[in-house]
C-alpha positions in Angstrom: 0.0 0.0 0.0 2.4 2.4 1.0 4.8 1.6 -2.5 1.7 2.4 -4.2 1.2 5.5 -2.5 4.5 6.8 -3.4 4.7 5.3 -6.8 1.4 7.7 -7.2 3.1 10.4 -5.0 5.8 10.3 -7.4 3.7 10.3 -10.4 1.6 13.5 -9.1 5.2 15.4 -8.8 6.8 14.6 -12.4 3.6 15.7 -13.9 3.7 18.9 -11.7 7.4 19.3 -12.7 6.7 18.9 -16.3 3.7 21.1 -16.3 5.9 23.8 -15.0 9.0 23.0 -17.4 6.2 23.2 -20.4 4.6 26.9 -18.7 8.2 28.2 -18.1 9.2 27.1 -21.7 5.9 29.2 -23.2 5.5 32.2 -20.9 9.4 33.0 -19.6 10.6 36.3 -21.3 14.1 37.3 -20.8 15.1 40.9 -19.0 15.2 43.3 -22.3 17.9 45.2 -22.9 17.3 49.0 -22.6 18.8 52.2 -23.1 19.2 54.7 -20.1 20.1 57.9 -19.7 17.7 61.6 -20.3 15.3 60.1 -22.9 14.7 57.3 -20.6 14.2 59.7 -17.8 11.7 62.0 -20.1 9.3 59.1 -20.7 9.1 58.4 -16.8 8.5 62.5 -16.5 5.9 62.2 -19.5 3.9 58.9 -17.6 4.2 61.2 -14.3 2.6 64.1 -15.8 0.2 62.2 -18.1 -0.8 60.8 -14.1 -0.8 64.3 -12.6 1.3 63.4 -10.2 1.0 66.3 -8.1 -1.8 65.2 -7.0 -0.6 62.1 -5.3 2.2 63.5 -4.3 -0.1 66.1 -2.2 -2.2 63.2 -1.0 -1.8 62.8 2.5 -3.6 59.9 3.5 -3.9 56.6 1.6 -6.7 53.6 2.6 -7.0 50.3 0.8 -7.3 46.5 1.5 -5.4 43.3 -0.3 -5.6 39.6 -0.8 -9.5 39.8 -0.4 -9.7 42.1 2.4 -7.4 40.0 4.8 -4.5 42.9 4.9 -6.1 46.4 5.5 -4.0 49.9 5.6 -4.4 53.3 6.3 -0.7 54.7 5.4 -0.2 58.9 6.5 2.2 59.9 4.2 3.5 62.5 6.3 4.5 61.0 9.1 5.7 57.9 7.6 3.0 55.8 10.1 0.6 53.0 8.5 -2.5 51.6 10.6 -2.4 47.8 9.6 -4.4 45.3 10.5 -4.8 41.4 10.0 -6.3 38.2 11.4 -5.9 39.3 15.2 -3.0 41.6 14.8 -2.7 45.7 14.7 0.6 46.9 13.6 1.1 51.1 13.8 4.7 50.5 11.7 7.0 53.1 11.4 8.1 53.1 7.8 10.9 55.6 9.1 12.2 53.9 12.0 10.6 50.2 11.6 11.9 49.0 15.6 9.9 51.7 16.7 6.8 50.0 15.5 3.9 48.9 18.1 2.1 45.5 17.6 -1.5 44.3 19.1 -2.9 41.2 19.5 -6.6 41.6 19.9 -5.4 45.3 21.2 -3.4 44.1 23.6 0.0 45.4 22.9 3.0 42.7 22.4 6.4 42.9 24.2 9.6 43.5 21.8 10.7 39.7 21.8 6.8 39.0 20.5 6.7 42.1 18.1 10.3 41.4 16.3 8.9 38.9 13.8 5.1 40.5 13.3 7.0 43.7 12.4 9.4 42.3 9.7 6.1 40.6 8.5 4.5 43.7 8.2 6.7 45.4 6.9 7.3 43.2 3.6 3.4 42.9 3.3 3.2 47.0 3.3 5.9 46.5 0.7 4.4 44.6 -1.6 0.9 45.4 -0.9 1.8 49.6 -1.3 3.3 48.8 -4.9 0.6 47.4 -6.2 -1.1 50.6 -5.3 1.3 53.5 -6.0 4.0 52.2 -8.2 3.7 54.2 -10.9 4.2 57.0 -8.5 7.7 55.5 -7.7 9.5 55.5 -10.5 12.3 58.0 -9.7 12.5 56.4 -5.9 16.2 56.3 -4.6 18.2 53.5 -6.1 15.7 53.2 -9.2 17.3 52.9 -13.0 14.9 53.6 -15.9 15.7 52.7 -19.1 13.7 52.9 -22.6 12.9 49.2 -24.7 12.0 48.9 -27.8 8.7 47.2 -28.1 7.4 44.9 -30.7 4.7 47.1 -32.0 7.4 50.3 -32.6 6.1 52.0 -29.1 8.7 52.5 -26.0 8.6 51.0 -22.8 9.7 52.2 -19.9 11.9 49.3 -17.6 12.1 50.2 -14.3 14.6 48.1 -12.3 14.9 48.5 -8.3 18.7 48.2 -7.6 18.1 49.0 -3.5 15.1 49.4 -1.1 11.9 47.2 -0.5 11.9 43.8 0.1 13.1 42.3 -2.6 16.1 44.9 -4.9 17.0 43.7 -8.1 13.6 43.5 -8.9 12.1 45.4 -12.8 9.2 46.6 -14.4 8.6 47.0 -17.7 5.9 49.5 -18.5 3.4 49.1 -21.2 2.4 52.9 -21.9 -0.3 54.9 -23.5 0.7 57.6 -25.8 -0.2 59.9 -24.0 2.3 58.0 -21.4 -0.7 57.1 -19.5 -0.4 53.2 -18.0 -1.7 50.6 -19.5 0.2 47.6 -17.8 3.5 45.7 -16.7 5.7 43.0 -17.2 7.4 41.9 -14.1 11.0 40.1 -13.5 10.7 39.7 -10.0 12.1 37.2 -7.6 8.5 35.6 -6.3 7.6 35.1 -9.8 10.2 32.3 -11.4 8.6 33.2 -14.9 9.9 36.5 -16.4 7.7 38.6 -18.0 4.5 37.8 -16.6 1.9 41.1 -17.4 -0.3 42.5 -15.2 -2.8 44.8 -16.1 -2.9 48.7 -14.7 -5.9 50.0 -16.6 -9.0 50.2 -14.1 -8.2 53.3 -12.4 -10.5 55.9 -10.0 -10.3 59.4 -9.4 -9.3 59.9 -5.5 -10.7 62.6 -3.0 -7.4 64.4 -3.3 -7.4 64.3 -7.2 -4.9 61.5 -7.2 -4.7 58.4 -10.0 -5.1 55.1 -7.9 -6.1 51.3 -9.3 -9.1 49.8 -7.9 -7.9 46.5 -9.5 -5.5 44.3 -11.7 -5.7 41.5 -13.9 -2.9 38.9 -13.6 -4.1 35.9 -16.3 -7.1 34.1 -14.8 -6.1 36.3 -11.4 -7.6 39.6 -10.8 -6.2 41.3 -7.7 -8.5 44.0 -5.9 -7.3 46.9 -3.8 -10.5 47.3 -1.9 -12.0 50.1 -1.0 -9.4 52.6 -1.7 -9.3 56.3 -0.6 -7.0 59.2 -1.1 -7.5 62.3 0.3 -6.0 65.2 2.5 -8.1 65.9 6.0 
């Protein structure tokens, strides 16, 4: 029974291993090649503007939830604080000194030994979770490399690659623009994701309190990722 078992076990995990070989085969893009320098620059300045980017930039306060509602945020761009809140857990984590964060468990706060972990946690989740939201927006961020690529269909793309900061550096972007520089979409050649080039869509947008650009959601293949019920405004 239990040879069979394995035998079957074994079965199951070549066909999973195969299955992947054949998606990575089909869907895995390489990095493209790029050219950097001001041109590259002027289309990132041309998708800010086309963005209004002022607007964000003025935007105080951001709300918005992820992976179904399980992570929500509130994120003061002023002070640097974010009110976030899973399962059981409150975090109030200090994006400018992350130690300083305070962590709750069903309000009751947590000593620093309990908190160390839930922190570092929060802290990638924010991450990942506030890119989804406000990439675009980040473009020119500290560490950032932009470079233009030659698309099939004669446009330009914009590759964005993130040499420091976050959670994962090294990670690029490849921006599928508008003419009027506006966002249409990305591919992605990121370290979660072993297939390069994967496209997700940045095309369902809403006009914020504060004026501001933000996605309400994405479409990643069969996948559609939801930011909630997001808010932007100044009061």
């Amino acid at each position: 029974m239990i040879r069979k078992l394995l035998k079957i076990l074994g079965i199951l995990l070549l066909l999973l291993v195969v299955g992947f070989g054949c998606l990575y085969f089909i869907y895995n893009e390489k990095l493209p090649e790029g050219q950097s320098g001001p041109e590259a620059d002027a289309l990132a300045q041309k998708m800010l503007t086309s963005l209004n980017s002022k607007k964000y930039q003025n935007t105080r306060f951001l709300e918005w939830s992820f992976r179904g509602g399980a992570y929500e945020y509130k994120w003061d761009r002023e002070r640097g604080m974010v009110d976030m809140r899973w399962d059981d857990y409150r975090v109030q984590l200090d994006l400018i000194s992350p130690n300083s964060s305070i962590v709750f468990k069903n309000e009751q706060r947590l000593n620093g030994n309990e908190s160390a972990g839930l922190i570092e946690d929060a802290m990638d989740n924010f991450n990942n979770d506030s890119f989804w939201l406000v990439a675009p927006y980040k473009i020119f961020d500290k560490g950032t490399k932009r470079s233009i690529v030659q698309l099939e269909d004669g446009l330009e793309g914009l590759l964005v690659t993130y040499n420091s900061g976050g959670t994962t550096p090294g990670d690029s972007y490849l921006w599928i623009l508008q003419p009027s520089g506006f966002p249409k979409s990305y591919k992605m050649w990121v370290k979660i994701i072993p297939i390069g080039g994967i496209e997700a869509t940045w095309d369902d947008w809403a006009v914020m309190e504060s004026g501001a650009f933000l996605p309400k959601t994405h479409q990643l293949g069969p996948l559609e990722i939801s930011m909630g019920a997001i808010r932007g405004y100044n009061r």
